[in-house]
N, C-alpha and C positions, 0 to 999 in steps of 0.2 A: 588912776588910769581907767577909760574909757573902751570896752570892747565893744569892737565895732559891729552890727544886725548886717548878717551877710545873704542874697538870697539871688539868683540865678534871673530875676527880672523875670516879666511876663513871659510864658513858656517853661521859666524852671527851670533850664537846661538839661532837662532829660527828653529820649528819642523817644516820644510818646508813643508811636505806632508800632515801633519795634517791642516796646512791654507790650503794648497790649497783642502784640502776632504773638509775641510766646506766650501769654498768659493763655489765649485761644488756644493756639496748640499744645499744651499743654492740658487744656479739659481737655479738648478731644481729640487727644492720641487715641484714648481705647476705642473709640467708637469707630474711628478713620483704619485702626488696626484691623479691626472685625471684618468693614465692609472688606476689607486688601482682600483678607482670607476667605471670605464669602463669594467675591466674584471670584477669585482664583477657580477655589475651590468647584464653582457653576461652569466654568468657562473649560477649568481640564474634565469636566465630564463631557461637556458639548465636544471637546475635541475628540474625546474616547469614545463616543460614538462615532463620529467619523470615520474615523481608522476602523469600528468594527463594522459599520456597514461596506467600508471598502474588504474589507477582507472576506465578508460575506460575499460580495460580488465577484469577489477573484475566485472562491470556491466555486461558487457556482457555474461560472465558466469553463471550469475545470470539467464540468459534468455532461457536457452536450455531446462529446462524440464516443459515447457508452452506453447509446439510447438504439444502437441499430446495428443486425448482425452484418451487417455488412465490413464491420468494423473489427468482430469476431469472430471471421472465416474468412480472410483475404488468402487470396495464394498468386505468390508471384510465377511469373514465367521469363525462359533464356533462350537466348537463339546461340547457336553457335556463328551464325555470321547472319548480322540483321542487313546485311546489303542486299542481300535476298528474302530473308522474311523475318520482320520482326511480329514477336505475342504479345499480346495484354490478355491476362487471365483474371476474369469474375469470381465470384464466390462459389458456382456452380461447378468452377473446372478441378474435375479429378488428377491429383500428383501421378506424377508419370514422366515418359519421353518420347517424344515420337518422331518419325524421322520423316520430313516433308522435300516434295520434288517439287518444282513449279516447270512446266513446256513452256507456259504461253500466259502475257499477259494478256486480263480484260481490256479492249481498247474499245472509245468511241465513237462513232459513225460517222465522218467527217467528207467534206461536200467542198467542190470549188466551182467558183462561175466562171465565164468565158473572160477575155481582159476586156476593158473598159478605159477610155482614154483618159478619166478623171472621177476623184473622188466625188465630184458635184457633178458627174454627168447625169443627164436626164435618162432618166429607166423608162417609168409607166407609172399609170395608175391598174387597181384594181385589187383583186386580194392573195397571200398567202397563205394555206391552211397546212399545219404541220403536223404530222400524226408519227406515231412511235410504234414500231412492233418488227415484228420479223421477214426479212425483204431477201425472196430469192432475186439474185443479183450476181451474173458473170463480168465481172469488170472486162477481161482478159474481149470479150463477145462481144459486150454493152446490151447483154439479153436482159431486160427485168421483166421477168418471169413471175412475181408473185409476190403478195406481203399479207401478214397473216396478223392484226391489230394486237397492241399489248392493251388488255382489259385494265391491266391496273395505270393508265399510261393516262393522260388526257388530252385532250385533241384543240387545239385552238387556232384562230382566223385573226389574222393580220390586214389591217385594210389601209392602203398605199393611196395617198392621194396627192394634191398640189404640195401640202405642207411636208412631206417625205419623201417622192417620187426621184431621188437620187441615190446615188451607190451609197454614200454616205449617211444620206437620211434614215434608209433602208437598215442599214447595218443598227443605228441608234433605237430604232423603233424595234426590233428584234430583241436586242438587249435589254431595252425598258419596257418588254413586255410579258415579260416571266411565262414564254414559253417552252422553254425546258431548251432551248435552243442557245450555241454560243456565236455571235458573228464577230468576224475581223475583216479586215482589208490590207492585202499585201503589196506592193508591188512588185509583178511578175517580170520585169525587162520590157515587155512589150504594151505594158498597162496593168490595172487595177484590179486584181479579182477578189470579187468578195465567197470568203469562206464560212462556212457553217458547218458548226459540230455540234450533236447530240451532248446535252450536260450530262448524261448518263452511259457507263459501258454496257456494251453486255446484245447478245445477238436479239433479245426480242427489244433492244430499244436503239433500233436503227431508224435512220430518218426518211419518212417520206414527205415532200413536198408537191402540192399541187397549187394550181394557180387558176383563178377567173380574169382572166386578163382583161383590160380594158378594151384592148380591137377586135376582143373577142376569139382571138386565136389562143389558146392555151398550150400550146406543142411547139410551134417554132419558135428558131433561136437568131440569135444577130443581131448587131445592133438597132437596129429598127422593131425589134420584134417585141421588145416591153419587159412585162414580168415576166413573162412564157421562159426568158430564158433560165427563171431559177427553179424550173418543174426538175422536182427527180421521181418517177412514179412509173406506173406499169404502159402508160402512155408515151411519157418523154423522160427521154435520160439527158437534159440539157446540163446540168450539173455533173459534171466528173468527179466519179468516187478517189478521194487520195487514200482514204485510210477505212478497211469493212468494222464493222461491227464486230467483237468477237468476245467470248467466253473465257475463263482464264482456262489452263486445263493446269490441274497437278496431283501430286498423288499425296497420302498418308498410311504411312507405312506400306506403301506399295499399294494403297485402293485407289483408284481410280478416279477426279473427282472433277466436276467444272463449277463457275461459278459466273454470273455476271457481274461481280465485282470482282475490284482486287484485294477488299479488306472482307474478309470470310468470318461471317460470325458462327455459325451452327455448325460447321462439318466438326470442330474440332469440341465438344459442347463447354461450354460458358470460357469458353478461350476467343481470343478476335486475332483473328491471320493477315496480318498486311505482307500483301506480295508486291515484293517490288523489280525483281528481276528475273531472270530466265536462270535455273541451277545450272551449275556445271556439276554440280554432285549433293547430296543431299544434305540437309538441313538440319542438325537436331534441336528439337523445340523440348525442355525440359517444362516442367510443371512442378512446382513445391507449395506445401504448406508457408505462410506467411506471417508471423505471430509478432513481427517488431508494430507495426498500430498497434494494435488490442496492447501490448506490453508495453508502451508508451501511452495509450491514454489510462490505463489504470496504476501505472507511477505519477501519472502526473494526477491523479486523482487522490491518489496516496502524498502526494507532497503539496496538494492543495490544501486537503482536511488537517495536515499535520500544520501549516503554515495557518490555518486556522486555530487551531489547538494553540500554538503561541500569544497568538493576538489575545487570544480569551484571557489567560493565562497572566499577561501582563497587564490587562484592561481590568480583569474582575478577581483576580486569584491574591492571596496572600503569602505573604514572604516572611515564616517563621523566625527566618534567623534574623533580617533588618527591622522584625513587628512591623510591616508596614505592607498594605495591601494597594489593591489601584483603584483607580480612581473610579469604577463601575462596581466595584465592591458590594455585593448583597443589593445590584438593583433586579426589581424583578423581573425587567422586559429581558434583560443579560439571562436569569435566571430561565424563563419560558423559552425563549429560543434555543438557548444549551440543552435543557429536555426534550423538546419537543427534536431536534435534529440527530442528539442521542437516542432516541427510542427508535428515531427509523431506522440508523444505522447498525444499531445494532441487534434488531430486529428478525425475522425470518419474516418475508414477502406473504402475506395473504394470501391464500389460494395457490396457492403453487405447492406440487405434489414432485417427489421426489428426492434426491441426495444434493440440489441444487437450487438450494433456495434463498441465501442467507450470504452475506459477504463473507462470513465467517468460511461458508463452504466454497467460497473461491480462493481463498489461502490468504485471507486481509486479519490478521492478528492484533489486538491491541495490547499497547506497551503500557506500563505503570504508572506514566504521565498521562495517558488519556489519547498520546497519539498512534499512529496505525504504522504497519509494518507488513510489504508484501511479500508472500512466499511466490518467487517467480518459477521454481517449479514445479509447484502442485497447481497454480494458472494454466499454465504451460501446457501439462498434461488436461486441464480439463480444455483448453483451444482445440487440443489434438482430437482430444476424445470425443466431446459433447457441446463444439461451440454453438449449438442453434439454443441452447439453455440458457445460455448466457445473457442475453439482454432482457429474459425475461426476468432476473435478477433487478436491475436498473429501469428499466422501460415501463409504459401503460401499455399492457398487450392485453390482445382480444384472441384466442384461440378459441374458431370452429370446430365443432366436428365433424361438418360437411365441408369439405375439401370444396365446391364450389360454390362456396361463399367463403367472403375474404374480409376480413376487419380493415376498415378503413381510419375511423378515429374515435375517441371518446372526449368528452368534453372533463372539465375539472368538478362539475358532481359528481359523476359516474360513481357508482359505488362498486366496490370490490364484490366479484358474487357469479353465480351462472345463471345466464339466463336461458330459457327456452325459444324456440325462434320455429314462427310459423309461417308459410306464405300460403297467401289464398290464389294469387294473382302475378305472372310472371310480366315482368316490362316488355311491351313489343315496343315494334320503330312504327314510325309512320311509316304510307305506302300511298302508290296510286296502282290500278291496275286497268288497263287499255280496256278498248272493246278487240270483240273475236274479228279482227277483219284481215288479220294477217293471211299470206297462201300459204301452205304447206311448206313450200319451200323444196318440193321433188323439182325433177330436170323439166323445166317447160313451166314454172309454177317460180320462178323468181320475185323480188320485186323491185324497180325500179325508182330510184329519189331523183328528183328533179327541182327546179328553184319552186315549184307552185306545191309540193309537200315533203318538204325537209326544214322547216323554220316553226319552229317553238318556243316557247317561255316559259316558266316554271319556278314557284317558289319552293322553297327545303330548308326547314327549322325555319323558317319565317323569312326567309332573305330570296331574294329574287336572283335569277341565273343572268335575268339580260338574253335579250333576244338570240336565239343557239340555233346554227344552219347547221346540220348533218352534210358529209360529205354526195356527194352527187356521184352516182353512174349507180351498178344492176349489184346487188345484194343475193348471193344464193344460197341464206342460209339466216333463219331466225338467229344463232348464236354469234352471227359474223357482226349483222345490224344491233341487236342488246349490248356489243363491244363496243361498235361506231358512237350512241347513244349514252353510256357508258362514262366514254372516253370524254365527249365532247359535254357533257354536265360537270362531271368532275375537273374540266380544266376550264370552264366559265370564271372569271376573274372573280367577282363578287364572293362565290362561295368557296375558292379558293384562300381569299385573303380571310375567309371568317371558318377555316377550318373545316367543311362541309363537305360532305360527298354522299353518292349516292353508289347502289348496287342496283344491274338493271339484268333483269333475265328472261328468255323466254321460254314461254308454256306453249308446248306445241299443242298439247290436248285439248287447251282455249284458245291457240288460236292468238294469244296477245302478248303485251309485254308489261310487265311488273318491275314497278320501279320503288325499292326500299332505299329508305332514310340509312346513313350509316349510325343514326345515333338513337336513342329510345328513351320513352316519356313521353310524355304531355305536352312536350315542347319537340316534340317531332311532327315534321308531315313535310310531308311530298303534294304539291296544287298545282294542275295544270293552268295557267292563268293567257296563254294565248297561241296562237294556232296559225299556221299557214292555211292558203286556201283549200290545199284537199290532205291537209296531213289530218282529218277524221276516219277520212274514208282507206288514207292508204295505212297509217300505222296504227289507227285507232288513239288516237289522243285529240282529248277534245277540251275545251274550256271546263273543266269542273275541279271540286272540293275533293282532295283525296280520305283513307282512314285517318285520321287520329293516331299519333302513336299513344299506350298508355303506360301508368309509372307501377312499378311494383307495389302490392299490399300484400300486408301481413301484419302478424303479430310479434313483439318482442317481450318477454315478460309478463305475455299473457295479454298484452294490454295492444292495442291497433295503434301503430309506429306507422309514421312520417314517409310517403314512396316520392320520392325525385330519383327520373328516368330508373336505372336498378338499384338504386341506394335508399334502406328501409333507417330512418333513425326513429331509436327509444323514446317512449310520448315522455312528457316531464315529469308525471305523475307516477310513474317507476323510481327506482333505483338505477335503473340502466341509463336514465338522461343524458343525453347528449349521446347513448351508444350510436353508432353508424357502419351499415352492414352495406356490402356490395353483394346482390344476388345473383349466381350467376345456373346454368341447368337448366334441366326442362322441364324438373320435379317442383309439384306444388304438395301441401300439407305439412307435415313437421317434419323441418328441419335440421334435425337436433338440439344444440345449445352454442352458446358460445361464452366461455369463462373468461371474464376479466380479470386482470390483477394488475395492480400499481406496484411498480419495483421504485426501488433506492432512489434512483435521479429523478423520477416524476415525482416522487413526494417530496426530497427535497428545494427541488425547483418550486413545486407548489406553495410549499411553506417559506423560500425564501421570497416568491413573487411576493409574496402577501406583507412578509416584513419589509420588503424594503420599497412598497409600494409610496405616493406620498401621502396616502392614510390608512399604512400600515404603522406597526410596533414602535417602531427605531422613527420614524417622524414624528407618532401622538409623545415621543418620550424626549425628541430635541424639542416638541414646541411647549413641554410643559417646564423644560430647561431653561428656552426661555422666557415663559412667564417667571420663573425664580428670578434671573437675571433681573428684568423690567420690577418685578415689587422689591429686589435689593436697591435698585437704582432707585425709584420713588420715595421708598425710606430715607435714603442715601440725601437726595434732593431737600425731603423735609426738615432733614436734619439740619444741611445748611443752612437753610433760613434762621431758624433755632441758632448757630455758629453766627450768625449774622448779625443777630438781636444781642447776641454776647458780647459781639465785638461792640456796635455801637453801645452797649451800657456801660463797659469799660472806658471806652474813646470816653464818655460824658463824663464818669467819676474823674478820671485825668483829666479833663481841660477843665472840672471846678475846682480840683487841687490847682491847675496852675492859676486859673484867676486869685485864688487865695494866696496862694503864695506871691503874686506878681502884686496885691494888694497889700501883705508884709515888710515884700521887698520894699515897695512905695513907703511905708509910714514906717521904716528899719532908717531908711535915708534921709526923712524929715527930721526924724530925731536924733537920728544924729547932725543934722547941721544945727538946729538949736542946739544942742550939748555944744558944737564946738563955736557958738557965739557967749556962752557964757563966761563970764570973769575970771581968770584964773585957770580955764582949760585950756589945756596946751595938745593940740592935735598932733599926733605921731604918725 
């Protein structure tokens, strides 16, 4: 018998690509193994930073409102019935109770015109000029008897022409011309009257209105009669007073007090008195110490740091009992930032003298894990006792020992230290000062403005007033006219919208008037820059170049500091760099000192500015994470090729087995058909 050559034909019948995938997979398990654990391992570090920069950021948050005593000396305040007067108390205001009366509230000086048939009736042209101060005024008579100008008030001119010359126009251009004035229009039954009220209470900011009328009449009223009809002034009482001007009046603790507002900052000190009704009986206004802020933001500072301490903890710390640490474990940027935030913290404040220096000495305790724990009544007591101490704990503070000079900032060199502080040179304001041409101003010796010298121009800190007409008619008094002058600079639109004023005053002894910048430095001055036809001869102001204001000099650390207007900052070649001093006095020479020191939250904010900057710490350490990543992957890639080159050597060794084999199969099958053509063989 004949055994038959058996063989699978071209191919084999084996799944050739299946051998050769596991033969591959198979050499490179370990290598495929490695990379798993190599990027795991890169990738939970990149996350572990993540979470610890966010947790550094959530602390730090935690630290901003422990940087200012405002926060460590609040004191609330109670009304027994705020339907009559509610407080809001400052840091200044002393615990107490005091028993408050209100008579009368502050009202504002409110004006109505005659009725008018329509909101678009035609008025006039010509101008409105509105001034603010104290107006003797019998409404009961209709005597106006007198008005005595508010210095601090400002005086402005409204000009009425085709494009506004109706009730309505009128009213819009009042509104939209930020002159301290409020207009409405009511309908009265019989027509339209337009009303105006003073934006301010209070008897020296009652309204006077005068008028240049178009036909030239400024005093009569009636329909025909134009602007004239909205004169309220010592000339014409066209306007009907609804409502006088008035003071509030009330008492504390039985003293006697008035105010021109109805919200009282000063009588009661660092308390604010909102009066809102007339007592039927008195008021008690309590004052307390206030410790919930301050005792909320140093728990939440307390559970910021400790919410830190976990992060750390399970980022970088080791777990004896499971032998298994995190995945920051002994890195070193983990390592420097936990020192360096540890050393502040637990630290005493540089330069700072006293029983209160140190978090320690505010009642912050550390626990055996490394997190913090507040004693809320030994805090407590030091709010009660010593809270102006307190932020210089946490804060970058600059303590003077000249009371008139005041620390404004330091920059992030600033070094911890005292410096000496000298001034050569006190800041003045710019100025202009008239010629001598003013009268005296005795009985018989008046002076009279007119349209040919009451029109000026003038720039102040570098901005121009815009052409400015002083009120018209007889002046008996240099102090009356420096008011008028005064008033009408300070309400000029232009230096109004850029925060600008001036103070104007006269010098009887010269004869003139002097006009100071309210601001000082180099960037002050007062320039006369244009004139009416005889406003040389009558007020003394003429086309020219006023002083200069100039900036403070001195010295800060010995060394000659930086003067913008009164503020002297430390040259850079100090240790004081970036100090900045506000100098305030009349005294030049030494100063005394002013002592820096960096507390808690400005060194840690600084050190976390820095880390978590995007080239800081925690960035140079995610982008060297992932350079690891990028050369595992590279490796990882190279490999493949390598994997690649395996597989096709395999593929080739199996397809010349199967040619061999499919070349067997082939001559297994020839011989056996010759075997079964021979003689005698019998195929089964």
């Amino acid at each position: 018998m004949v055994t038959a050559v058996t063989a699978s034909g071209v191919g084999s019948g084996i799944d050739v690509q299946s051998v050769v995938a596991q033969l591959v997979a198979a050499d490179r398990a370990g290598s495929d193994l490695q990379y798993t654990r190599d990027t795991n391992k890169v990738n939970t570090q990149i996350s572990a930073l993540g979470s610890l920069k966010s947790a550094l950021a959530n602390f730090q948050s935690s630290l901003g409102s422990l940087d200012s005593i405002k926060n460590f000396d609040k004191k609330s305040a109670t009304s027994s019935d705020t339907t009559y007067v509610t407080p809001i108390a400052r840091a200044a205001a002393v615990p107490s109770s005091y028993s408050v009366e209100v008579s009368q509230l502050a009202t504002s000086h409110s004006l109505a015109s005659m009725s008018f048939a329509a909101t678009d009736t035609t008025i006039g042209t010509g101008t409105m000029t509105f001034r603010f101060g104290s107006t003797t005024y019998n409404a009961n008579t209709d005597a106006y008897t007198g008005f005595a100008l508010n210095p601090d008030s400002k005086v402005t001119t409204l000009t009425i022409d085709s494009s506004n010359n109706t009730l309505g126009g009128i009213m819009t251009a009042i509104n939209n011309g930020n002159f301290g004035v409020k207009a409405s229009i009511v309908h009265a039954g019989d027509g339209y009257k337009l009303l105006l009220a003073s934006d301010k209470t209070g008897v020296k900011n009652s309204l006077e209105v005068t008028v240049a009328d178009g036909d030239s009449d400024n005093t009569n009223t009636g329909a025909a009669a134009g602007l004239s009809n909205f004169a309220f002034n010592s000339a014409a009482t066209n306007l009907d007073q609804t409502s006088a001007a008035l003071d509030a009046n009330y008492k504390i603790n039985g003293l006697p007090l008035t105010s021109s507002l109805n919200v009282v900052k000063e009588a009661m000190g660092g308390v604010d008195l909102t009066l809102s009704k007339v007592t039927t009986a008195p008021v008690t206004v309590t004052i307390q110490k206030d410790n919930s802020t301050a005792l909320a933001a140093m728990q939440g500072f307390v559970s910021g740091y400790n919410s830190l301490v976990r992060t750390l903890t399970s980022l970088s710390g080791y777990d004896a009992a499971k032998k298994v640490g995190g995945p920051l474990l002994g890195d070193f940027t983990v390592r420097a930032i936990t020192t360096q935030a540890n050393t502040i913290l637990r630290s005493a404040v540089g330069g700072l003298i006293g029983d209160v220096t140190s978090l320690t000495s505010l009642g912050i305790k550390t626990n055996t894990d490394g997190s913090f724990t507040l004693d809320s009544t030994k805090f407590t007591d030091l709010l009660n006792s010593a809270p102006q101490k307190l932020p210089q704990v946490f804060s970058a503070v600059g303590t003077p020992t000249d009371n008139k000079i005041s620390f404004k900032t330091a920059s992030d060199d600033t070094v911890v230290g005292s410096y000496a502080v000298n001034v050569s040179h006190l800041a003045t304001a710019g100025s202009f000062a008239g010629n001598g041409v003013l009268p005296n101003f005795t009985p018989g010796n008046y002076l009279t403005l007119d349209a040919n010298n009451s029109t000026f121009t003038l720039n102040v800190d570098g901005v121009s007033s815009g052409s400015l007409s002083l009120t018209q008619g007889e002046y008996q008094s240099g102090a009356a006219l420096a008011q008028e002058i005064q008033s009408r600079i300070n309400g000029a639109t232009p230096l109004v919208n850029a925060g600008i004023g001036v103070t104007v005053s006269y010098d009887a002894g010269n004869q003139n008037f002097k006009i100071l910048s309210n601001s000082v430095g180099s960037t002050s001055n007062v320039d006369v820059t244009a004139v009416g036809t005889n406003v040389a001869s009558a007020l003394g102001l003429s086309v020219q170049t006023g002083t200069l204001g100039t900036n403070v000099a001195g010295t800060i650390a010995g060394v000659a500091a930086t003067g913008a207007g009164a503020v002297l900052t430390a040259a850079d070649s100090t240790d004081a760099k970036g100090l900045q001093l506000s100098v305030d006095g009349t005294t030049t020479g030494d100063r005394g000192t002013v002592n820096f020191t960096r507390g808690v939250t400005n060194k840690l904010n600084l050190l976390f500015n820095k880390v978590l900057d995007d080239s800081g710490g925690l960035a140079n350490r995610l982008t060297n994470f992932t350079t690891q990543i990028k050369t595992i992957n590279d490796a990882h890639d190279r490999k493949e090729l390598r994997w690649t080159a395996v597989k096709n050597r395999y593929l080739a060794q199996f397809n010349a087995m199967d040619t061999l084999v499919a070349k067997l199969n082939s001559t297994g099958t020839f011989l056996q058909q010759q075997l079964a053509s021979l003689p005698g063989v019998v195929s089964k």
